[in-house]
C-alpha positions, 0 to 999 in steps of 0.5 A: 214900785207901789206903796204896797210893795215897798211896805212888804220889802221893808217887813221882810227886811225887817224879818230877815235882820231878826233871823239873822241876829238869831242865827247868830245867837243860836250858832254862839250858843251851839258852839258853846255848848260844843266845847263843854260837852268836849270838855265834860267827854274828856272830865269823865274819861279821866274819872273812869281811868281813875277810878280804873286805877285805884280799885285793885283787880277783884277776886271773886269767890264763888263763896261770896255767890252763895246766897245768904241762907246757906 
């Protein structure tokens, strides 16, 4: 192979490892961001059902939809 050739193989060798050190970060950080996205589902479920079981069910009458000059 001419100088030249060999010179743009070790360039795109070069390249390739940086794409995949990247695409090694990228995916780490993706499955990261996966559990804590699943983990903040399940956090608010449980506030939602809490929040659920502490308010008693509301009696609405149609008094408390009067508006206020009346």
């Amino acid at each position: 192979m001419s100088e030249l050739t060999d010179e743009r193989l070790t360039q795109l060798e070069i390249k390739l490892v940086y794409l995949e050190d990247l695409v090694d970060t990228l995916n780490t950080m993706v499955a990261r961001q996966h559990d804590q996205i699943a983990m903040l589902i399940h956090e608010v479920a449980q506030l939602r059902q809490r929040n659920d079981e502490s308010q008693p069910p509301a009696f609405r009458s149609l008094r408390d939809e009067l508006p206020p000059h009346y």
